[in-house]
C-alpha positions in Angstrom: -74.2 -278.9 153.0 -76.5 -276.5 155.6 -75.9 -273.1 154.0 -77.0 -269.7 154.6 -77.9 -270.2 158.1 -77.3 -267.1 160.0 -74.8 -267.0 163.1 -77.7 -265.5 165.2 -81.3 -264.3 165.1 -83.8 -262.8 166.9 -86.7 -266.0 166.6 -85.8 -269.6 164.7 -88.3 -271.4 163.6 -88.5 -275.1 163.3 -90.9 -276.6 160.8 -92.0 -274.6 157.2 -95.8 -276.0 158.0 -98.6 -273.9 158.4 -97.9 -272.7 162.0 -94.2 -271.9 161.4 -94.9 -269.9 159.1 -97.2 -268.0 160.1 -95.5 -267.5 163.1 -92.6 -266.4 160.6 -94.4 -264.2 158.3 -95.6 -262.5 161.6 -93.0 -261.3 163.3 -91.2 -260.2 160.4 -94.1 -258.1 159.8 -92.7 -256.5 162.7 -89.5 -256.2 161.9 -88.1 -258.9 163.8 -85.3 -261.3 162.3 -86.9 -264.5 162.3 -86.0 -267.9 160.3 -87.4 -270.8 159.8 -85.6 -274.4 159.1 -86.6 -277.4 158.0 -85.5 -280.8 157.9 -87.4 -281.5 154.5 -85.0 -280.9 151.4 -87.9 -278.8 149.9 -91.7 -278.1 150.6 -94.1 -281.3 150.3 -96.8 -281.6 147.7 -99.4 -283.1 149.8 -102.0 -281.4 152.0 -103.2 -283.4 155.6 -105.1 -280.3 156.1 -107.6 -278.6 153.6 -109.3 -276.4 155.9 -109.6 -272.7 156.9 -112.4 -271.5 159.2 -113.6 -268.1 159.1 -111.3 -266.8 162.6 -108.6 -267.9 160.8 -109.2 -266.1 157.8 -109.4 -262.9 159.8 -106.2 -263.8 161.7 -104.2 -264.4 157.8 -105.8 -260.8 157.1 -103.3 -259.3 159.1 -100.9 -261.1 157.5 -102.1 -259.6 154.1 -102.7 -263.3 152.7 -106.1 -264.1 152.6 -107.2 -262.5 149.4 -104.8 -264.9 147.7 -106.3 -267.3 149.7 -109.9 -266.5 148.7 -109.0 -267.2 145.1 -107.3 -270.6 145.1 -110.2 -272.2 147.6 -113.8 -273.4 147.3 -115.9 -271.2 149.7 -118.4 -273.7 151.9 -121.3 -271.9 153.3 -122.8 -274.9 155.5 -122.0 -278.3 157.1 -124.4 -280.9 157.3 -124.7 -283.9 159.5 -126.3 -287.1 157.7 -127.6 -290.2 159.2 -127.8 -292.8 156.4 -130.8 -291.4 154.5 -132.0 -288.3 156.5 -130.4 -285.2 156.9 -130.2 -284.5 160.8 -128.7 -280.8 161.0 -127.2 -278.1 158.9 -125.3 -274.9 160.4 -125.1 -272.2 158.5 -121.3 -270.5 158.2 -123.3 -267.7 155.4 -125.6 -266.4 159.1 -122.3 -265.7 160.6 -122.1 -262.0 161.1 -118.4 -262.4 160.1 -115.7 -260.9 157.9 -116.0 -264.2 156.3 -119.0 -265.8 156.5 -117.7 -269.1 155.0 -115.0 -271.5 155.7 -112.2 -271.9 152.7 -112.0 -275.6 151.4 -108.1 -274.9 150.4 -104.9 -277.5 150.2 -102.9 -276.9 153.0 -100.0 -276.8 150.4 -101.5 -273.9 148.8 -101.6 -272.3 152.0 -98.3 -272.6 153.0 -97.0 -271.7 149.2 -98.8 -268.4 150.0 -97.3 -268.2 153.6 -93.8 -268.5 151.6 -94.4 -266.3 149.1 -95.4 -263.2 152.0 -92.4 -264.6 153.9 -90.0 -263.8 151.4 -91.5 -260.7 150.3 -91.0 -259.9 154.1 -87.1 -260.4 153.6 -87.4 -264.1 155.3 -86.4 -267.3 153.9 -87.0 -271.1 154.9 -83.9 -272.9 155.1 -84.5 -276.8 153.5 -82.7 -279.5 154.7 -81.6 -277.7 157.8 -82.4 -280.3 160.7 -82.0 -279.3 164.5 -80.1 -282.1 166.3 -79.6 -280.5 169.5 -80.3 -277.4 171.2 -78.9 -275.8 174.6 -81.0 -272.9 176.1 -78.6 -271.0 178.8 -81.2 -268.7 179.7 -79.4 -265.4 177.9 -80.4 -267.3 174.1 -80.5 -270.8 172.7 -77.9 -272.5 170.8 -79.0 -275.0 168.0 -77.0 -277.2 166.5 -78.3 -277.6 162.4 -77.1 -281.0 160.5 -77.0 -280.9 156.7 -76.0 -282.9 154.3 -72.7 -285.4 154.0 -72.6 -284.9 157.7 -72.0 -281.0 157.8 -73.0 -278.9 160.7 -73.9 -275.7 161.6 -74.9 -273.3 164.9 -77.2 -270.4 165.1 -78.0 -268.6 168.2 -81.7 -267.0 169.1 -82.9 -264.9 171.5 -86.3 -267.5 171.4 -86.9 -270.5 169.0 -90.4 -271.8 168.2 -90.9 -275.9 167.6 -93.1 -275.7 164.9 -92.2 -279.4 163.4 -95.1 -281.4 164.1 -96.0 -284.0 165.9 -93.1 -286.3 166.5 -91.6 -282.9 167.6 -87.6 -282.9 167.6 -87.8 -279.4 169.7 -90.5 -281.2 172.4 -88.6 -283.9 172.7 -85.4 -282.2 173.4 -86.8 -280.8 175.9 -87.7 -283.4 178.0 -91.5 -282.0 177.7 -93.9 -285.1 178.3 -97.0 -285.5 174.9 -99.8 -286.5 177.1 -102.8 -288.2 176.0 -103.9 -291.3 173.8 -104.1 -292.8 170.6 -107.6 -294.2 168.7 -107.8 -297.7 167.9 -108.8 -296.9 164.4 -107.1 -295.1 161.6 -107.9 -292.5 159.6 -108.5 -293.4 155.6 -107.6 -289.7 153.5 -108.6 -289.7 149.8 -108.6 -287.2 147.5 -112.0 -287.9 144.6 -114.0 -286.8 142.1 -117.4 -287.5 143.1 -120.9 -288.1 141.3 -124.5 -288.2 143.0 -127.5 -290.1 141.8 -131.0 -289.6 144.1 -131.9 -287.5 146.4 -129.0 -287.3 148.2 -126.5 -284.8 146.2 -123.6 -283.4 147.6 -123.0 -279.4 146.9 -119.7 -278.2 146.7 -120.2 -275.4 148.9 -121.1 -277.6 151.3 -119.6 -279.8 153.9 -121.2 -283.7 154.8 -120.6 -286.0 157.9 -122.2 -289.0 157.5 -123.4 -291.5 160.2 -123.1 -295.4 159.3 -123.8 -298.4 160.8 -120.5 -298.5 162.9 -118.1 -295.1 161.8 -118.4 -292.2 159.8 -117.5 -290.5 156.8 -116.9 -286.7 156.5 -116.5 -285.1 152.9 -115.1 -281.6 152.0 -114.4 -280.0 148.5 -111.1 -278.4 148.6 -110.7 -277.4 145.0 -113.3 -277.3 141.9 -114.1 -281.3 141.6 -112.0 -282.2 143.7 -113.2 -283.6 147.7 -110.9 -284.8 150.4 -113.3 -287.6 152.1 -112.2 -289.3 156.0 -112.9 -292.1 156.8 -112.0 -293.8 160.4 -111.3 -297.9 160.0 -109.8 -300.3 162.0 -106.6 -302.3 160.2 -106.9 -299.7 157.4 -104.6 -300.7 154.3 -101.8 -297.9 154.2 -103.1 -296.5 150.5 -106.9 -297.5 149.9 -107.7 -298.3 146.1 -110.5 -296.7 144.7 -112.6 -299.9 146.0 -112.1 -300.0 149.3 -113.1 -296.2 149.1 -115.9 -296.6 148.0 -116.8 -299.7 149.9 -116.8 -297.6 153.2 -118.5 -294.6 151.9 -121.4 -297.6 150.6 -121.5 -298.5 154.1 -121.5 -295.0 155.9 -122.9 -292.2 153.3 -127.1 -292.3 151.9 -126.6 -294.6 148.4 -125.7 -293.2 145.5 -122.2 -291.3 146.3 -120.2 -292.8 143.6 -116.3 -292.4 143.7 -115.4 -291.0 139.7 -112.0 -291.2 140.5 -109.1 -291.2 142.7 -106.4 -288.9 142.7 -104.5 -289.7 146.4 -104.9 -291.9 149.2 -103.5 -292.8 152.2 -103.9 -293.5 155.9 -102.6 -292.3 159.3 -103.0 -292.9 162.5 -105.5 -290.5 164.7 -104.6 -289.0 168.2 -105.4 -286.8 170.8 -102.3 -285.2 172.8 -101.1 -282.0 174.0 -98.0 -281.0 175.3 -97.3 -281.0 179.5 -96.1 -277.3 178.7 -95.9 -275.0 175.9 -93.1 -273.3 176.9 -89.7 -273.8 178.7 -87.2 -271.2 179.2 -86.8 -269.5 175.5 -88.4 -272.3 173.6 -92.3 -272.2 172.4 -94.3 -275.1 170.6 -97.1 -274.2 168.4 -99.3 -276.4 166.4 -98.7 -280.2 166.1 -96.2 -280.0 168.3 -97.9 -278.2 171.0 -101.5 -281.0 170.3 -102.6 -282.7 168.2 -106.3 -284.3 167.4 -108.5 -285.8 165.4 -109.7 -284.3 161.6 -113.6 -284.1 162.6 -114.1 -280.7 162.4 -111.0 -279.6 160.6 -109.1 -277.8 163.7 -105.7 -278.5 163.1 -103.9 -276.5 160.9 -106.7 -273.8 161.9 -105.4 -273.8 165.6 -101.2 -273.9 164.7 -101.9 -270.8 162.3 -103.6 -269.1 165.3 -101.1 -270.1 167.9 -98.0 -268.5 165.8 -99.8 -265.3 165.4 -100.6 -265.2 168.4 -97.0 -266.1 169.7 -95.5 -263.9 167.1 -97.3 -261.2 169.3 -96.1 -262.0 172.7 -92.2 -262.1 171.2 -92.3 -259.0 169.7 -93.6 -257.4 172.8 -90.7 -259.2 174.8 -87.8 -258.4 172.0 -89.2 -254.6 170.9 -90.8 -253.7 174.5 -88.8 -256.1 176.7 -91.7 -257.6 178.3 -89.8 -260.5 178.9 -90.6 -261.8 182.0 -91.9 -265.1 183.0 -95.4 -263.7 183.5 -94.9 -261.8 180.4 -93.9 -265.2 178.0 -96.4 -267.1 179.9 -99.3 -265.3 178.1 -99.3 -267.8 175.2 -99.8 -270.9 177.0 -102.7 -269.1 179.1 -103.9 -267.8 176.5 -103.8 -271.0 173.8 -103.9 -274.1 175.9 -107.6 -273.4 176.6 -108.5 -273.5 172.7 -106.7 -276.2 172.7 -108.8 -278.0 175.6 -111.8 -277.1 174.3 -110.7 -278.6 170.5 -109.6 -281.7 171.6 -112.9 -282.1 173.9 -115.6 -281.3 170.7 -113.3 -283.7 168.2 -113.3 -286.2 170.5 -117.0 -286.7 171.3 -117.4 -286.3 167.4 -115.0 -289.2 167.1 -116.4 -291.1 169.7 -120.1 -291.1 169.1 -119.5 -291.3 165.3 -118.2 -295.0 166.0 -121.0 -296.1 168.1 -121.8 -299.7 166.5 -125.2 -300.0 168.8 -128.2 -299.7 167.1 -129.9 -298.4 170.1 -126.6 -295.7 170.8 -127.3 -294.7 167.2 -130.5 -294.3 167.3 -130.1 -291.7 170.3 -127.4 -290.1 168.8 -129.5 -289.4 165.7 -132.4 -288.1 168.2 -129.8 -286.2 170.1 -128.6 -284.2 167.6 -131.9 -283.6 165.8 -133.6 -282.0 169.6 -130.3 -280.4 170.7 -130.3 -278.1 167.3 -133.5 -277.3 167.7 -132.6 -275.3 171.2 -132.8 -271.7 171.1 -129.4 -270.0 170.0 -127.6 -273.8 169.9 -126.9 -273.8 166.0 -125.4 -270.0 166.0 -122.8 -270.9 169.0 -121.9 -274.6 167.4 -121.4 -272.6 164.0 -119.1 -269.9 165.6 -117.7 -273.2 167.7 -116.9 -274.6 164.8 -115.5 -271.1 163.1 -113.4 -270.8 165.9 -114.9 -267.5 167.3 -115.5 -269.0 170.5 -112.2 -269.6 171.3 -111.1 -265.7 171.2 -109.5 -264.2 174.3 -112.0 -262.4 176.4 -111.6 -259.1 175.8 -111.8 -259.4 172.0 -114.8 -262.1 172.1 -118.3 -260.0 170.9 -121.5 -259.7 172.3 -123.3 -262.1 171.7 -127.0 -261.2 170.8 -128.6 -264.5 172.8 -127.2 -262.2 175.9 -129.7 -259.4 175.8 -133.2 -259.3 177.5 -136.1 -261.0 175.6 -139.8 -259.9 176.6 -141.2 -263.4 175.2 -141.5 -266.4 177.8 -139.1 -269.1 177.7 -140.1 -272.1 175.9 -138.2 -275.8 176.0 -136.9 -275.3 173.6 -135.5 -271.5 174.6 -134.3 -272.3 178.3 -131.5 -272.2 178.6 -131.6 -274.7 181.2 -132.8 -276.8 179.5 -130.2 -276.1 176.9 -127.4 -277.3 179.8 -129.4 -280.2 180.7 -129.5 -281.7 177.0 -125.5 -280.7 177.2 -124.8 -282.4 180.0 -126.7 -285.4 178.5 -124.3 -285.6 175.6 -121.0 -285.1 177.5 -122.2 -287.8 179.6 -122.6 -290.3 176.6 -119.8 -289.0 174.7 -117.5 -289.4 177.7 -114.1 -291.7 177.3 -110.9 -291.5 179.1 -108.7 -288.7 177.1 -105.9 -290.3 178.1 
């Protein structure tokens, strides 16, 4: 039976992930009636996702959840690149001049469990085993129609809803909204370890490792004390890899002596990179999976739903409590997030891409790529705060960066910043394939 669904509401909310609830938690902050339902009969276990990034952490801070946040994760203070045995970059999240100077290795179910518990300290509630079957938007509000259990039914009305239920979308697909873009051959291998290092190459938990091989790539993160979540693309993957075939493909990818103690959870899915035609249409939003999805290099996805539904939580309280309602008005979102989107699905697809180059000769300039580009004046501070997400903040609210100012000195090679552009233009040029 669907019970205690509410006859109307101010915002529903599809999916209890990440972005939903967010998105949730705030506009309740604001003292708008949201709710969220869910199709699941309660929330899942397992985490896809086991990254924050220091924007996001600022963005939970006004939700009042990051300190409980800050004590359940492992705090990582760089990211390294590898290339078999040499180490070809590190960036440095601890030189951010940040609130958070880090990004949080954290279970995305941890996340949401504290997204839940602000949520109901709000006065909201997730609704399990509530699954939208239909929905009718008339322009005035939007009808859903909610299925339960032994076939019973139930409507709500909402002056907005928000798809927030991932990537095979029931909302997106209702509305007829087109999920453009393409699917990689190969699939991504997920496993949760315990790891132990022999030689000189030992992994730090407060540090983050992607590894070059001979044809893919392996990218390992500690998410809890002990514990690291390690990817690894592979074409005809099994659907749960034994602790073997683990460690066979981080023998072939990672410097020797990465040994796999033991493994807790495994599994594989299949890797994408799609965005929706539109985010909105009429009174119904998408955020997160639903709105694009892409690959896990560089741990943006649950970082960019998270964003979206604060930031969408922001424009619907302005149209509900201010009536800024118009089209121009709701259109904000979708101008405002469809370019982080863009620009996330461009940098994890050239990782993707040029982490799978099987060409001794493409991996060898890869390798020499990377190692010249870094070297550029003010390259590793903007691919940190790229990959911290603090270059994807709306203009007015984007600092100054300190490259900007005047310098007396004479520029160098490596401190033009044409040359800079040139070497940039070099890698989108090899890292080009059809995103389609």
């Amino acid at each position: 039976m669907v019970t205690n669904v509410p006859e109307q509401v101010d915002v529903a909310i599809v999916g209890a992930g990440p972005a939903g609830l967010a998105t949730a938690c705030a506009l309740r902050q604001n003292s708008i009636n949201a709710v969220v339902l869910d199709a699941a009969p309660e929330a899942s276990p397992f985490s896809r996702a086991t990254i924050l990034h220091s924007h996001t952490l600022e963005a939970l801070d006004t939700l009042g959840v990051t300190g409980e946040l800050l004590r359940e994760g492992v705090r990582i203070s760089a990211f390294n690149a590898w290339s078999r045995k040499a180490r070809l970059t590190q960036l440095k999240f601890s030189k951010m001049h940040a609130k958070y100077p880090f990004t949080l290795g954290i279970p995305q179910s941890v996340t949401e469990d504290a997204l839940m518990v602000k949520l109901a300290a709000l006065g909201g509630k997730v609704i399990w085993g509530a699954k939208v079957s239909a929905l009718v938007d008339d322009g005035k509000d939007v009808l859903l129609e909610v299925k339960g259990g032994a076939g019973s039914t139930a409507y709500i009305r909402a002056d907005y809803v928000v798809g927030a239920d991932g990537l095979h979308s029931t909302v997106r697909k209702a509305l007829y909204i087109p999920y453009e873009g393409g699917d990689y051959t190969a699939s991504m291998l997920a496993a949760d370890v315990r790891l132990s290092t022999t030689g000189t190459f030992l992994f730090q938990p407060h540090e983050a490792s992607l590894c070059f091989g001979k044809d893919n790539f392996a990218l390992f993160m500690a998410f809890e004390p002990g514990l690291w979540r390690v990817l690894l693309p592979q074409d005809n993957a099994p659907k749960h890899p034994t602790k073997q075939q683990i460690q066979a493909r981080i023998d072939e990818r990672a410097p020797s002596g990465v040994h796999v103690e033991e493994l807790l959870w495994s599994n594989r899915f299949r890797i994408h990179h799609r965005q929706a035609s539109q985010y909105r249409k009429g009174r119904v939003f998408l955020v997160g999976d639903a709105a694009h999805t892409f690959t896990p290099a560089g741990g943006q996805g649950m970082n960019a739903g998270i964003q979206d539904g604060i930031k969408l939580a922001e424009i619907l309280r302005a149209a509900i409590e201010d009536y800024e309602d118009s089209d121009a008005d709701l259109d904000r979102y979708e101008q405002v997030r469809r370019p982080v989107a863009n620009d996330i699905i461009k940098m994890t697809h050239r990782l993707t891409v040029v982490g799978q180059w099987k060409s001794a000769w493409a991996r060898w300039a890869r390798d020499w790529f990377i190692e010249l580009f870094m070297q550029l004046s003010g390259v590793e501070e903007n691919m940190t705060r790229k990959v911290a997400a603090f270059d994807r903040r709306s203009p007015s609210s984007r600092p100054q960066s300190s490259t900007s100012q005047p310098s007396t000195s004479q520029p160098s090679i490596l401190q033009s910043s044409k040359s800079q552009s040139s070497v940039e233009e070099m890698w989108n040029y090899a890292s080009r394939a059809d995103l389609h």
